[in-house]
C-alpha positions as CSV (number, residue, x, y, z in Angstrom):
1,X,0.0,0.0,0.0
2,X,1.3,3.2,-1.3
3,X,0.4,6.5,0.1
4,X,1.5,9.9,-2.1
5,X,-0.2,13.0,-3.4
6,X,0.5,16.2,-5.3
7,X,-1.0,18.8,-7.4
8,X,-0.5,22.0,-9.1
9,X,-1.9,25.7,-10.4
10,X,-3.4,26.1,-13.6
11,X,-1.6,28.5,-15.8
12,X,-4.3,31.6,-16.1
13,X,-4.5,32.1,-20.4
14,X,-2.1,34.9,-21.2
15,X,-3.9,37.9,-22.6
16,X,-2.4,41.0,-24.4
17,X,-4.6,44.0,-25.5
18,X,-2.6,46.4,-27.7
19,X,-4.3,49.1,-29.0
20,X,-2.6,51.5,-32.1
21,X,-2.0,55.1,-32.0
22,X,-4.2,55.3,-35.2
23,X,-7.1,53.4,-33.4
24,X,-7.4,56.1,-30.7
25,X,-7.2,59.4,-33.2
26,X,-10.5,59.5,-35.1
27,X,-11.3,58.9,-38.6
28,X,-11.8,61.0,-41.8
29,X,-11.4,64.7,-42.9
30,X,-12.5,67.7,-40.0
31,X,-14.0,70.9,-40.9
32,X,-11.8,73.7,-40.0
33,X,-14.3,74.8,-36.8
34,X,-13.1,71.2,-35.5
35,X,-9.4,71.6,-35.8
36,X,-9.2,74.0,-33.0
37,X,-10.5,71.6,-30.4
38,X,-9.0,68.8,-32.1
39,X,-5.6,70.7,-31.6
40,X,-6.3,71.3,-28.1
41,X,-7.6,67.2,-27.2
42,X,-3.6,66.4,-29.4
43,X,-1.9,66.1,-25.9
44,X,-4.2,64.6,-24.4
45,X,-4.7,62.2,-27.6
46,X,-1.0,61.3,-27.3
47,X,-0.9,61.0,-24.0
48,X,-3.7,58.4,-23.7
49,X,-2.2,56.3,-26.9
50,X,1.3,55.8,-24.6
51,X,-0.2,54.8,-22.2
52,X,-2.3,51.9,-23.8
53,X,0.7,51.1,-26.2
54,X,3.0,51.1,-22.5
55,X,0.8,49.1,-21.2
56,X,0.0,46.5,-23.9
57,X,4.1,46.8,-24.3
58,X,4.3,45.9,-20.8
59,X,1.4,43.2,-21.1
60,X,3.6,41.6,-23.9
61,X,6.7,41.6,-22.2
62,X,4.9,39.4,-19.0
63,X,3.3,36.9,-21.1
64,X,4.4,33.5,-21.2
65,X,4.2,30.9,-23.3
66,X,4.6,27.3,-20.6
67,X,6.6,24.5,-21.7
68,X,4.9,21.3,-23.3
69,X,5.9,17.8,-22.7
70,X,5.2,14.6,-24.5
71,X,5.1,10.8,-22.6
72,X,6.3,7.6,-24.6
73,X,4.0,6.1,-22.8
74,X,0.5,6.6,-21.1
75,X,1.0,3.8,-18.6
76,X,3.7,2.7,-16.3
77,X,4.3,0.8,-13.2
78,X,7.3,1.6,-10.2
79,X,10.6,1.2,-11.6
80,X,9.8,1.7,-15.3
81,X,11.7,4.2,-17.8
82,X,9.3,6.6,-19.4
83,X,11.6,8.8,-22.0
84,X,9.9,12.7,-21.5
85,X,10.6,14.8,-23.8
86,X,10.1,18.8,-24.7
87,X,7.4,19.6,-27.3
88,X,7.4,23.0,-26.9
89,X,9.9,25.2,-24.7
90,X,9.8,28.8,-23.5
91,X,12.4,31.3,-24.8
92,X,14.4,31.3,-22.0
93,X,18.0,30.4,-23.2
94,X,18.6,26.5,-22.0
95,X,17.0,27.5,-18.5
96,X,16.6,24.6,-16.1
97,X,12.9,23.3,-15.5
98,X,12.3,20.6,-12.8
99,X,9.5,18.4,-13.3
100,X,7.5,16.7,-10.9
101,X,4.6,14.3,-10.8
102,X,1.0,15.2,-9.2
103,X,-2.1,13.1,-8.9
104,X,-4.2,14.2,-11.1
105,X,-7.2,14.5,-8.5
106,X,-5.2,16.9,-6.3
107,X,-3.5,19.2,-9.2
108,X,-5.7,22.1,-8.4
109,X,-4.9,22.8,-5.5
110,X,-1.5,22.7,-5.3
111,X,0.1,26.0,-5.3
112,X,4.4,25.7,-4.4
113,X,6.5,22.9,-5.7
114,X,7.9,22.9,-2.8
115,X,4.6,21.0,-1.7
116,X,5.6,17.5,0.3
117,X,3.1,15.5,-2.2
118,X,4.9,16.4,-5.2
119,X,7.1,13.4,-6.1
120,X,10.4,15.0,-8.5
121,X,11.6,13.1,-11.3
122,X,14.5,14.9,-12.8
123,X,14.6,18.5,-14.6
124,X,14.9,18.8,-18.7
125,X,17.0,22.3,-20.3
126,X,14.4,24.5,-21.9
127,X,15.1,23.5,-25.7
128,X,13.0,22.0,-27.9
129,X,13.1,18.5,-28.0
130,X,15.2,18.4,-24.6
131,X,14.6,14.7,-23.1
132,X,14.8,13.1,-19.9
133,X,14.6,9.4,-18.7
134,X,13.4,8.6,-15.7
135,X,12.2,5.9,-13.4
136,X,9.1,5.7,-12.3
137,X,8.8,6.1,-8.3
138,X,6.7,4.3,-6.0
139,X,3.3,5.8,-6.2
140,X,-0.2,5.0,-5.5
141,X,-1.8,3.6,-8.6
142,X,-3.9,6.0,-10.2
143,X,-3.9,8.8,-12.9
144,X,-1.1,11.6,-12.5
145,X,-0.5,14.6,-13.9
146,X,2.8,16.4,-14.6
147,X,4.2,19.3,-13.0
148,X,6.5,21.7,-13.8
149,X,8.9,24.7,-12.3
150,X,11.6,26.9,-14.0
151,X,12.5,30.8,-13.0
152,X,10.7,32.8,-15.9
153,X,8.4,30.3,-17.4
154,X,5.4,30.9,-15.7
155,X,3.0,34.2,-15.1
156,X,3.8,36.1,-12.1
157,X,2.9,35.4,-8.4
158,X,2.2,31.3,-10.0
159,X,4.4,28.8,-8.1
160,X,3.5,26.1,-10.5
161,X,3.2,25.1,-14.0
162,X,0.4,22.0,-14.9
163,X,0.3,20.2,-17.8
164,X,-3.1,18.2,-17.6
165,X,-2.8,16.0,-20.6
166,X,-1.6,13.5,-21.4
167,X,-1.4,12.4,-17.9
168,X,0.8,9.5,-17.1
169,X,-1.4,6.2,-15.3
170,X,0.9,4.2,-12.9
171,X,-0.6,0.3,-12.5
172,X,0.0,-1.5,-9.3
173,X,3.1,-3.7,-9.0
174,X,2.7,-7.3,-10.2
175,X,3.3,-10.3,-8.2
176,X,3.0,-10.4,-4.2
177,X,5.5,-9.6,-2.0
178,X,7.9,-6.5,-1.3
179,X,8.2,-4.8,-4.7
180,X,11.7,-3.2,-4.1
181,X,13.1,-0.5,-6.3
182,X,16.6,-1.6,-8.8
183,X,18.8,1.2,-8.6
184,X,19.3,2.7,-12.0
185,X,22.7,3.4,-11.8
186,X,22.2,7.2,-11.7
187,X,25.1,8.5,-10.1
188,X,26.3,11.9,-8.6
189,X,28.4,14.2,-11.2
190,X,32.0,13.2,-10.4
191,X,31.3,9.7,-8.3
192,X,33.2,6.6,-9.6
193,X,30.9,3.2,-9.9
194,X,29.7,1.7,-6.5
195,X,31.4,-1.1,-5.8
196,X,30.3,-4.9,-6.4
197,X,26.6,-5.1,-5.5
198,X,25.8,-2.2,-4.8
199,X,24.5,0.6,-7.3
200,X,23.6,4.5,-7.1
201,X,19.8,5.4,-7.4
202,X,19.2,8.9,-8.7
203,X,17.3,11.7,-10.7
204,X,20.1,14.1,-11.3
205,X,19.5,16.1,-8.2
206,X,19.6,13.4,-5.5
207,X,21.0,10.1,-5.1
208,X,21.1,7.1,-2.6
209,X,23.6,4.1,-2.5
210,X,21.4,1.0,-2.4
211,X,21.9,-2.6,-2.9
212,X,21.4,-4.1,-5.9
213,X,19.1,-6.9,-5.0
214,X,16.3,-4.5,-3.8
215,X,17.4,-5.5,0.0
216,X,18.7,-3.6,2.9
217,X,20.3,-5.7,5.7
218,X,20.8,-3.8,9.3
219,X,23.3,-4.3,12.2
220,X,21.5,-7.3,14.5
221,X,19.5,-4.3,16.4
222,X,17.9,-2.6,13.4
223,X,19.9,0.0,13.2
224,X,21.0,1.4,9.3
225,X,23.4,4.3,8.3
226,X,22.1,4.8,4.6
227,X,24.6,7.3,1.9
228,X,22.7,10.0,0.3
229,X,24.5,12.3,-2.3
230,X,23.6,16.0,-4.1
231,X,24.3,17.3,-7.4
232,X,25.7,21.4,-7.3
233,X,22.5,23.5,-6.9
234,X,21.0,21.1,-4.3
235,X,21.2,22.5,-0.8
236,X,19.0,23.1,2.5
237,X,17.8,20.9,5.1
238,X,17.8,17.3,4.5
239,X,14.8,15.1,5.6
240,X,14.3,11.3,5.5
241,X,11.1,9.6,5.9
242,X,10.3,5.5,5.9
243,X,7.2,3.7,6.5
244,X,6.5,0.3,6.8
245,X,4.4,-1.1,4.1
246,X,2.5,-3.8,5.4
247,X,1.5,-3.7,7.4
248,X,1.2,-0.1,6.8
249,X,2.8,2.7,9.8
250,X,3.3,5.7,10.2
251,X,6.2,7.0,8.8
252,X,9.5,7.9,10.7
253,X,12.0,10.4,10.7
254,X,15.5,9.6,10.5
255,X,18.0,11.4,11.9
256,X,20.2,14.1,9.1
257,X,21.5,17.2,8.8
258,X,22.1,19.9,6.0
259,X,22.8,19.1,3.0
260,X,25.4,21.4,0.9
261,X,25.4,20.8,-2.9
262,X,27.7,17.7,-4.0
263,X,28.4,16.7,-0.3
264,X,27.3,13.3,1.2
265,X,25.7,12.6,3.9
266,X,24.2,9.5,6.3
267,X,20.7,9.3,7.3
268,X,20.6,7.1,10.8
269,X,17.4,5.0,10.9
270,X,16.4,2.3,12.6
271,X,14.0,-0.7,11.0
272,X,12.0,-4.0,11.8
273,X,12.5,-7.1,8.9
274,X,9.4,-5.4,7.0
275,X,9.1,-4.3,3.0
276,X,9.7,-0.3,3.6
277,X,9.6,3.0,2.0
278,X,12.2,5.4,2.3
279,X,12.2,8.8,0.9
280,X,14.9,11.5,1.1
281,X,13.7,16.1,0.5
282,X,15.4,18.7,0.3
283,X,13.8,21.7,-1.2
284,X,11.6,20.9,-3.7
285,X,13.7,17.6,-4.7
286,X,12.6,14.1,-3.1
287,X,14.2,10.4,-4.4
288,X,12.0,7.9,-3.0
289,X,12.3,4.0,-3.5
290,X,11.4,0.5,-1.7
291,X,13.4,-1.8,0.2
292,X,13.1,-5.3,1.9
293,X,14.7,-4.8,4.8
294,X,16.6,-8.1,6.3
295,X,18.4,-8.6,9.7
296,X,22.2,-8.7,9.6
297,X,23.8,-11.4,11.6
298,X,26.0,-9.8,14.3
């Protein structure tokens, strides 16, 4: 049982009015009786044309034309790679826009991607035809909808960008059992391979040193140091939360610190031999992911 949410603002249409000097001065020939007034209302004329032109030039200079994004595929399950790529990107010069995935039910009301129910999966360049691949994180199966941030892509005072279609469905896990995560070998700019069995798990922001058979064995007590690393531009307070999954708990907090760009840092937590979720924040970047958590022998 999987328990996540997130959601988004919808992008308000972007409207311009621009109005022409020649639509505010008035039409045809004047009698010469009329040019004396006319010559007096010529300031005044002028002076209300800049200001509609000003503020359609103004108008113009705020509106924004969001991002588009196109699936490979409509459906996925946890630990799939769905390629994302850009349809259509805002000129902003190769700016940076992190992408996140909301439930479709709840994208209305979200407001801040730094929203806990927003789940991150990576960030594209603003370029047309961009791509990321991703994997897919544990999520609650349903409909989802994606989510978008990058500094100058969206109207002012709006937090979040939404893209409502085509929304991505995520099917429950197949089989019984503890459907662990399989790193996907995503590792931190500048970090040599893990070492035999074990691999890196990441989305280009944050990263966690797992093993690769989906299991996490403790000391004898249940305690577990677990390796989390950042990319540059990845900085703040560092949470972790992990939940037993069934039967389902509350979820804990483990014991961090800050976390400063490409440092590393170990999250002390402490387990029972239970299939768990465990998911790292900082900012608006999360990296969660399954494990079957196994006693070690002392």
């Amino acid at each position: 049982m999987r328990a996540h949410s997130g959601a988004i603002a919808f992008a308000p249409p972007n409207l311009t009015n621009r109005r022409s000097d020649e639509s505010t001065l008035a039409h045809g020939s004047h009698t010469s009786h009329d040019m004396t007034a006319l010559r007096r209302l010529g300031a005044c004329v002028v002076a209300t044309s800049s200001v509609f032109n000003g503020g359609a030039a103004a108008s113009s200079a705020h509106s924004v034309v969001p991002p588009r994004f196109f699936f490979n595929a409509t459906t996925a399950a946890e630990n799939d790679a769905i390629a994302l790529r850009v349809e259509q990107a805002p000129s902003l010069r190769e700016r940076e826009i992190r992408l996140y995935l909301v439930p479709a039910g709840l994208a209305a009301t979200m407001r801040s991607r730094f929203d806990s129910r927003l789940s991150f999966i990576g960030s594209v360049r603003s370029s047309r035809r961009a791509r990321l691949v991703f994997t897919v994180p544990p999520l609650t199966p349903g409909s989802y909808a994606l989510a978008f941030w990058c500094r100058g892509c969206l109207p002012r005072g709006q937090g979040l960008g939404l893209q409502a279609s085509p929304k991505l469905r995520i099917t429950a896990p197949i089989g019984e059992g503890c459907s662990t995560t399989r790193p996907n070998g995503h590792r931190p700019f500048g970090a040599l391979p893990a070492w035999s069995g074990w691999n890196y798990h990441g989305n280009g922001k944050l990263f966690a040193l797992l093993r690769s058979d989906g299991r996490l064995v403790t000391n004898p007590l249940g305690g577990y140091k677990m390796r989390w690393s950042a990319n540059k531009g990845v900085s703040g307070q560092f949470t972790v939360r992990y939940w037993m999954l069934d039967p389902l708990s509350a979820p804990l907090a483990a014991r961090t610190g800050t976390l400063n760009g490409s440092d590393s840092m170990m999250s002390q937590m402490r387990f029972e031999p239970r299939c768990w979720q465990i998911s790292g924040r900082v900012g608006d970047v999360s990296l969660s992911f399954v494990a079957q958590v196994v006693l070690g022998s002392s």
